[in-house]
C-alpha positions in Angstrom: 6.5 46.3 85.0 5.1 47.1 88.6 6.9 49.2 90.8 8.5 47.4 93.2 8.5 49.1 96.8 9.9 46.1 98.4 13.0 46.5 96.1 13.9 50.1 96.8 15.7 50.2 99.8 18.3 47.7 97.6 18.2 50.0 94.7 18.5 53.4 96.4 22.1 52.6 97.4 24.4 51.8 94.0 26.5 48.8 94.2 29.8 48.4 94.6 30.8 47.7 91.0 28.6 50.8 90.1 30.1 53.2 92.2 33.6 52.3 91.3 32.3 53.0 87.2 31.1 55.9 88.4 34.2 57.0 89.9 36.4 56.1 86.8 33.4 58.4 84.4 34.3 61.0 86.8 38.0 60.9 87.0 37.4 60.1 82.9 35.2 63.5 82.3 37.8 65.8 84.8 40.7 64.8 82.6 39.0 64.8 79.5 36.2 67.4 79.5 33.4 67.2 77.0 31.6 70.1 75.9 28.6 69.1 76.9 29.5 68.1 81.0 27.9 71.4 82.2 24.7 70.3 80.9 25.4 66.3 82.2 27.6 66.7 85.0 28.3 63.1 85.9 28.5 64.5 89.9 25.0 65.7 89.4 23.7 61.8 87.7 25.0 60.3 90.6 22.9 62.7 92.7 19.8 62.2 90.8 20.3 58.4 90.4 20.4 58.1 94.7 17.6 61.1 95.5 15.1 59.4 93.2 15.4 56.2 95.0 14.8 58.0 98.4 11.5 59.9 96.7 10.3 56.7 95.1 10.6 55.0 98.8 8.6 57.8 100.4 6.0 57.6 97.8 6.9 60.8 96.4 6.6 59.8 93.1 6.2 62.9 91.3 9.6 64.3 92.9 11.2 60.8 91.6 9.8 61.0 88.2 11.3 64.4 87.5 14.7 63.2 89.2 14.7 60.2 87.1 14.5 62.0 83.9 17.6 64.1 84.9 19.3 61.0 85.5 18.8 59.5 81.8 20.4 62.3 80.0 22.8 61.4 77.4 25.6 63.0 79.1 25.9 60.8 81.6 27.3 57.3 82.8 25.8 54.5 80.7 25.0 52.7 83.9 23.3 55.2 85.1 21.0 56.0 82.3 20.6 52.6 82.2 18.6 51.8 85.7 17.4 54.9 85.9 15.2 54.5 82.4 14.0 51.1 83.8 13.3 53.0 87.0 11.8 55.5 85.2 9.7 53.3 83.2 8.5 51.7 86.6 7.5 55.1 88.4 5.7 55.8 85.2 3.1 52.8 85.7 2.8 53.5 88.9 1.9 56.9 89.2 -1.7 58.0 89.8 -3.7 59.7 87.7 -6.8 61.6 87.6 -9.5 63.6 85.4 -11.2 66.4 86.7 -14.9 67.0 85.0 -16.3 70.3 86.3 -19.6 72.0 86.2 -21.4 75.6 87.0 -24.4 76.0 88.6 -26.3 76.0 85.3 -24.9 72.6 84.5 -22.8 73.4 82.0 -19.3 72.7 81.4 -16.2 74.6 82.6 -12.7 74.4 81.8 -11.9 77.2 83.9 -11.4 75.8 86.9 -8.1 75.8 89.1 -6.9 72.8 90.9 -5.1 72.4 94.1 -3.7 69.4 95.8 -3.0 69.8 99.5 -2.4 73.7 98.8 -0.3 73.4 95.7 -1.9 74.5 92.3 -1.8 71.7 90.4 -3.5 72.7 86.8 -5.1 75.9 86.5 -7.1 75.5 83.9 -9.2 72.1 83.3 -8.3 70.3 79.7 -9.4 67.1 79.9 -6.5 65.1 80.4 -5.2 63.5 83.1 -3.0 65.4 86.4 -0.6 63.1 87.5 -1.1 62.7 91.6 0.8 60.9 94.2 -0.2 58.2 95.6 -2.1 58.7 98.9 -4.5 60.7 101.2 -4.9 64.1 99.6 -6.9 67.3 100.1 -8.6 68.8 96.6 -9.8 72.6 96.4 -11.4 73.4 93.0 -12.2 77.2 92.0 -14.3 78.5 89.7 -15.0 82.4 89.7 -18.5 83.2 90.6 -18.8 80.4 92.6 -18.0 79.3 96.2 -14.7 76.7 96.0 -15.4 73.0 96.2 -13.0 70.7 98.3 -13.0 66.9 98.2 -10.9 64.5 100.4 -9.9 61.6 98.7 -7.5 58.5 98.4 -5.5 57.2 95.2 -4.0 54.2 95.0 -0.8 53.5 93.4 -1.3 52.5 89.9 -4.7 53.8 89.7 -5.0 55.4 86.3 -7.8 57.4 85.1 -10.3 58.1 88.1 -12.8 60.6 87.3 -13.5 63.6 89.8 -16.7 65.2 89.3 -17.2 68.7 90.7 -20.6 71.1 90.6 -20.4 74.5 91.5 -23.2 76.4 93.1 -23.8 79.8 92.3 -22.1 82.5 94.9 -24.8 83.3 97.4 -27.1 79.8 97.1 -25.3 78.1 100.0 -26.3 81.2 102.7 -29.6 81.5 100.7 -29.8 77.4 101.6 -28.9 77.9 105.0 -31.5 80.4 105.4 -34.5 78.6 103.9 -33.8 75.6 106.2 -33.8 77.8 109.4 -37.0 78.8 108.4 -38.8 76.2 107.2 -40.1 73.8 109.1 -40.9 77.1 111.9 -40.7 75.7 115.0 -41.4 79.0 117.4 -44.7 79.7 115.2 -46.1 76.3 115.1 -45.1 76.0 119.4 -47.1 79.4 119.9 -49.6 78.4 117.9 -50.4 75.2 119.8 -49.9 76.8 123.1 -52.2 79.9 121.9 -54.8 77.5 120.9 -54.7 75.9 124.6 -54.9 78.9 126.1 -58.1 80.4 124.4 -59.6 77.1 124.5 -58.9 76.8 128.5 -59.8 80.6 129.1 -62.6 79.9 127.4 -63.8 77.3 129.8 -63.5 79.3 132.5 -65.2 82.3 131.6 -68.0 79.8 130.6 -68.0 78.2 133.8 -67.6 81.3 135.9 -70.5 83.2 133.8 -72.9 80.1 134.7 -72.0 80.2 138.4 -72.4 83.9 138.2 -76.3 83.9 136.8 -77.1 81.2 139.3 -75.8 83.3 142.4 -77.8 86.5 140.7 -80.7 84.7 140.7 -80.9 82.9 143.9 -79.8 85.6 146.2 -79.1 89.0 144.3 -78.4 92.0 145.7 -77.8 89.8 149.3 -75.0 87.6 148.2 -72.2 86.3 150.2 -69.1 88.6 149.5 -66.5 85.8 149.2 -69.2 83.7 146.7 -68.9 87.7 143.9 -65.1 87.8 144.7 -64.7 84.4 143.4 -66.5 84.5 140.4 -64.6 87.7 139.6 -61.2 86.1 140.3 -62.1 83.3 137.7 -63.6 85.8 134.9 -59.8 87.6 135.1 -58.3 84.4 134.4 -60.7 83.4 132.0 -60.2 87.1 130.6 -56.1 86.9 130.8 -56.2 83.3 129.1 -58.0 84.5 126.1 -56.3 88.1 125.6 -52.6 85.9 126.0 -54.1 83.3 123.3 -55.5 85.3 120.7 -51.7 87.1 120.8 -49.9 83.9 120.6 -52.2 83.0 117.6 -51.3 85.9 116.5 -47.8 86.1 116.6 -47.8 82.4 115.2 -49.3 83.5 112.2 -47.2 86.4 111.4 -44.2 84.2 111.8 -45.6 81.7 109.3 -46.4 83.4 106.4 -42.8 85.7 106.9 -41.1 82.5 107.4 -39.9 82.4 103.8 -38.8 86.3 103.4 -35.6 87.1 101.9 -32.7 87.9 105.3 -31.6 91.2 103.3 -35.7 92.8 102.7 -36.6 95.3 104.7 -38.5 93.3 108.5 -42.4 93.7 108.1 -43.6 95.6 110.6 -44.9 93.1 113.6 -48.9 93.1 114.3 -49.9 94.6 116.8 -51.8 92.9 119.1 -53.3 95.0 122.1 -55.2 94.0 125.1 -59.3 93.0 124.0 -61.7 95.5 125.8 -63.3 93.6 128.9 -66.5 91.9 128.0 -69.1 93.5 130.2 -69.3 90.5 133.0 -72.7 90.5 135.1 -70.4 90.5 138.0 -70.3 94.4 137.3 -73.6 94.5 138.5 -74.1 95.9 141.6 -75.4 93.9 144.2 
């Protein structure tokens, strides 16, 4: 049968009729003492026959079941053993259960594994059968030695019977080594130099070109009596020109050694960065002397 929530409030409280046979068991065991009251005090039913109504109404049904099963020993009241087996009975079907499967990184199976629900151990070794749960919102935490802990957030409903939890472990280390590999990969920095070293050759280029074609046609139409401010000109352009393709080539550079290191393990030894110096002028005609 069900458990019936809607009913416990009614049933946490004993009637009337069932506290006065209470009353007349205890006044019945205090004049007559049986040898086995310390074991079934009748005080102590009574006490487990109200608590587990108040555990079954906050859902506590693991607390109730164990309360219940107190409540049915033999020593005491036949009322109370009574509802609280058909209690019993009820908390019984309603209680959640689960089945933990677990497996290492290798994909193999692993029984041991320790359990805990919201902090609590629950099993510490995996067998499978089912762990009883409360209904509810719960926080799992699996361990496995050798392997970073898994935890799972997940809701069981009451009556649910049988859900299957399935937990892989990675091997210690592969979640930082992960981590790593994605941080690297794509490379953002050395594709962004790249692209921006490429620019700048191509633009330096362009002006060296252009001021190297300006500068032959001012050698030839009025070398060595050119116009000052015409040679300073053509100079100022060839340094840009020069700067542009020096700052390039080390971009590309850079770029490159950040790509092919992009994928080296954190804990090796750093390559030694290339060194990229300065290229030697190129011997401009605007050296010449006019």
């Amino acid at each position: 049968m069900p458990l019936a929530f809607c009913d416990v409030r009614k049933a946490s409280q004993p009637s009337r009729g069932l506290r006065l046979a209470l009353l007349a068991a205890l006044l019945g065991g205090w004049c007559c003492p049986a040898p086995a009251r310390a074991e079934g005090d009748p005080q102590r039913c009574v006490t487990l026959y109200e608590s587990a109504q108040k555990a079954r109404l906050d859902g506590k049904l693991l607390i109730a079941r164990e309360q219940l099963r107190g409540c049915v020993a033999e020593a005491c009241p036949a009322i109370v053993r009574r509802d609280c087996s058909e209690w019993l009975h009820e908390v019984e079907q309603a209680l959640p259960t689960v089945i933990v499967g677990a497996r290492d990184a290798a994909g193999v199976d692993r029984g041991d594994v320790s359990v805990y629900v919201d902090g609590r151990l629950l099993a510490d070794r995996l067998t499978g059968q089912t762990l009883p749960i409360d209904p509810g919102e719960h926080t799992l935490r699996f361990e496995h030695a050798g392997s970073p802990p898994v935890v799972q957030r997940i809701i069981v409903n009451a009556g649910e019977k049988n859900r299957l939890l399935r937990v892989s472990f990675t091997a210690a280390g592969a979640g930082k080594a992960a981590g790593a590999a994605s941080s690297a990969s794509p490379p953002w920095l050395a594709i962004a130099l790249a692209g921006a070293g490429t620019v700048a050759v191509g633009i330096g280029a362009a002006v060296d070109a252009s001021a190297s074609s300006d500068l032959g046609a001012l050698h030839d139409g009025c070398a060595p009596g050119c116009q000052q401010a015409d040679v300073d000109d053509i100079k100022a352009r060839m340094t840009v020109g020069d700067a542009l393709l020096v700052g390039g080539i080390a971009a590309v550079g850079v770029a490159a050694v950040l790509w092919l290191t992009r994928g080296a393990d954190a804990d090796a030894a750093p390559a030694p960065a290339a060194k990229v110096g300065r290229l030697p002028p190129a011997p401009h005609a605007w050296q010449w002397r006019f």
